[in-house]
N, C-alpha and C positions, 0 to 999 in steps of 0.2 A: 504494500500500500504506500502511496506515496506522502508522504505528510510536509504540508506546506508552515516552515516555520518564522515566517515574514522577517526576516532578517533586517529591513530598515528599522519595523520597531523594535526588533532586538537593540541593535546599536544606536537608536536614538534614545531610549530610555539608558542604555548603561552611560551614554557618554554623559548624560544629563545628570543621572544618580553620580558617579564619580566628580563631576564638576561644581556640584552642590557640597557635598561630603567633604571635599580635601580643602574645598575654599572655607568651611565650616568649621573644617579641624584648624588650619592654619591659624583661622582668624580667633578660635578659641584657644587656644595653645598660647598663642603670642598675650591675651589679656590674663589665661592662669597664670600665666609663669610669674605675671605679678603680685599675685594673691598668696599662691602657693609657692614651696621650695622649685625653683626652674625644673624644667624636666624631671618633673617626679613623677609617681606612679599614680599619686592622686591628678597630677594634670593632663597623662595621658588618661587616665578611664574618663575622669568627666568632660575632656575633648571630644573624645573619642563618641561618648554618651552621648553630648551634643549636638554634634555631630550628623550623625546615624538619628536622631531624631527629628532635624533639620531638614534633612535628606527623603526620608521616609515620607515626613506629611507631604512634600512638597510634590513626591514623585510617586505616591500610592496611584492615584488614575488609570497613569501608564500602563506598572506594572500588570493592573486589574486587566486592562485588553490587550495587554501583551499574552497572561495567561488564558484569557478567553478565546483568543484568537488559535491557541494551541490546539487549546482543545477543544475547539471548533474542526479545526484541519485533523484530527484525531480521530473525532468522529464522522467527518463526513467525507474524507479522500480527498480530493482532485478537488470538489467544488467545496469554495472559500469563502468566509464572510470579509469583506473589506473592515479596516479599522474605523470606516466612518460608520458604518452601519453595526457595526460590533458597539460603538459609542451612542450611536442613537436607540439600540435594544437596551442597554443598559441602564440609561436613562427613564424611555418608556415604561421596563419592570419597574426601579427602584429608585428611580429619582438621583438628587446630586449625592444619596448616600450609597447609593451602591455603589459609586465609585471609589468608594472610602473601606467595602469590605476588605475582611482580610487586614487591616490595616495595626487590629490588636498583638497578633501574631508576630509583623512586621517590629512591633513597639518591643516586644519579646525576644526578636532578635537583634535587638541593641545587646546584648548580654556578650553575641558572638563578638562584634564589631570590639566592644569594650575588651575581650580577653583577648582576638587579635593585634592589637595595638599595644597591652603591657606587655606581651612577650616577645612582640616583635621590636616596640623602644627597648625594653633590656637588652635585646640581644644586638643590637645595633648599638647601645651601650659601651657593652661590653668591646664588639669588636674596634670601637675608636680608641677605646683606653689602650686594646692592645697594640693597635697599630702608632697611638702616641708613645706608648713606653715603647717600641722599638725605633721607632723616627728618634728619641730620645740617647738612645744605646749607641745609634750608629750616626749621631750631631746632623742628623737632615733632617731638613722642612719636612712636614708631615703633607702629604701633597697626596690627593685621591688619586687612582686610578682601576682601571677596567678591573682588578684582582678585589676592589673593596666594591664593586657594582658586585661583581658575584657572590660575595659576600652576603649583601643587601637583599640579594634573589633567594637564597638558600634560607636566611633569616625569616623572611619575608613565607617562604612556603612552610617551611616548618611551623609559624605562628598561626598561620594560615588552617594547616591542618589541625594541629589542636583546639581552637578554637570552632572548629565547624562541625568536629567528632564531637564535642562534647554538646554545643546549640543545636543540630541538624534538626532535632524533631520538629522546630519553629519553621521548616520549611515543608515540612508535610503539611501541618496543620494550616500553614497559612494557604495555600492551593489550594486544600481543601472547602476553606472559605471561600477561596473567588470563583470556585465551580458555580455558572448558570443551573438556577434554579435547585441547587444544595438543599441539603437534611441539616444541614452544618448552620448554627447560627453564632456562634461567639466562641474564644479562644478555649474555654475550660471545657464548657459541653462537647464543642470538637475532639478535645484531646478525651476527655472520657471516654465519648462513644467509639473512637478509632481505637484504641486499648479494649474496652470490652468486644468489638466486635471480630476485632483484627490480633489483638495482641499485643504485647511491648513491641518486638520487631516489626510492626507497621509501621514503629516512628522514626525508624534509621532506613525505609525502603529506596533504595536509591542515593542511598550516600556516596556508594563508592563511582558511580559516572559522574554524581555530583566535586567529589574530590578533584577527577582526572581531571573535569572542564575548570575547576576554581583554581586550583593551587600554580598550574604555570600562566593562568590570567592576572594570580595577585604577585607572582612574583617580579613576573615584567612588569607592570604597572608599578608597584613597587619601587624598583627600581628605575624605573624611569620617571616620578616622581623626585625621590631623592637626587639624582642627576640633574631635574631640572632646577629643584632650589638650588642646588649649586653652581651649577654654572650661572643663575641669576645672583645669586650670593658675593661669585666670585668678580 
């Protein structure tokens, strides 16, 4: 079967989500650090927090006929619904709130967003201390290159996965909410009734394709993040 996965609103909803999010993080980063000890652990989670809740309200819509459209093209083949018509069904059933389903879930995986970020600033931490105390050792400038982007990539996926093994089930449940015409009405009922009817292992289904597609997305991103404050920096 052929399943049509409209790729524009793939990429225009992620680049929008990420655009919102880093400008979110930067801009609250740069106000904690004066509140709190710089670069602490409190100023990445509540950045971080920020953030991803920023992000979230702003770009739930999207994601709501980005996942309708899926599963649109899921169930019906070959023939598609357009996202304008995917947008005026949604409206017709449930008005300007259906486009906000699913959104509690979303609010829920702030949790992920939050533990990716302390362990990925640690360990990003850690590796400039290290590369300072060797710049140190051997009397040269401590000067980036291509060996601390890799670095930054490796960091970057490792935090990546921990942080998504441990949140993942906030992505079942939240799907589940923006399924047309759902049994599913709010974040807890969801999760109950998917454990009663399904099981524990209903809530990790699909982790691991989830993994493959997230972890070399956040690493380049990641890294090419970090690169870009830099060379802006520099």
């Amino acid at each position: 079967m052929y399943v049509q996965t409209h790729p524009p609103v793939l990429f225009t909803v992620s680049s929008i989500y990420r655009a919102i999010y880093f400008a979110a993080y930067s801009s609250s980063k740069e106000k904690l650090n004066g509140i709190f000890e710089p670069d602490s652990t409190q100023v990445h989670m509540v950045s971080a927090g920020l953030a991803g809740f920023t992000a979230i309200t702003a770009t739930n819509p999207i994601w709501l006929i980005k996942t309708r459209l899926q599963l649109d093209a899921r169930n019906r083949g070959e023939t598609r619904m357009s996202a304008f018509e995917c947008i005026r069904k949604v409206y017709q059933s449930d008005g300007i709130r259906g486009f906000y389903r699913g959104m509690s879930a979303s609010y829920a995986g702030i949790s992920e967003t939050v533990i990716h970020f302390v362990i990925y600033e640690s360990i990003k931490r850690k590796l400039l201390e290290a590369k300072t105390a060797s710049a140190m050792d051997d009397e040269e400038e401590s000067v980036r290159n291509a060996s601390d982007f890799v670095g930054l990539m490796l960091a970057a996926a490792t935090s990546k996965t921990c942080a998504t093994s441990i949140a993942y089930p906030h992505e079942v449940i939240r799907t589940r909410l923006r399924e047309e015409g759902t049994k599913y009405r709010s974040f807890f009922q969801t999760l109950s009734m998917v454990i009663k009817e399904e099981g524990y292992r209903a809530l990790y289904r699909g982790l691991t394709t989830h993994l493959v597609r997230q972890i070399p997305n956040t690493a380049i991103m990641m890294s090419t993040y970090e690169l870009v404050v830099y060379l802006l920096d520099g």
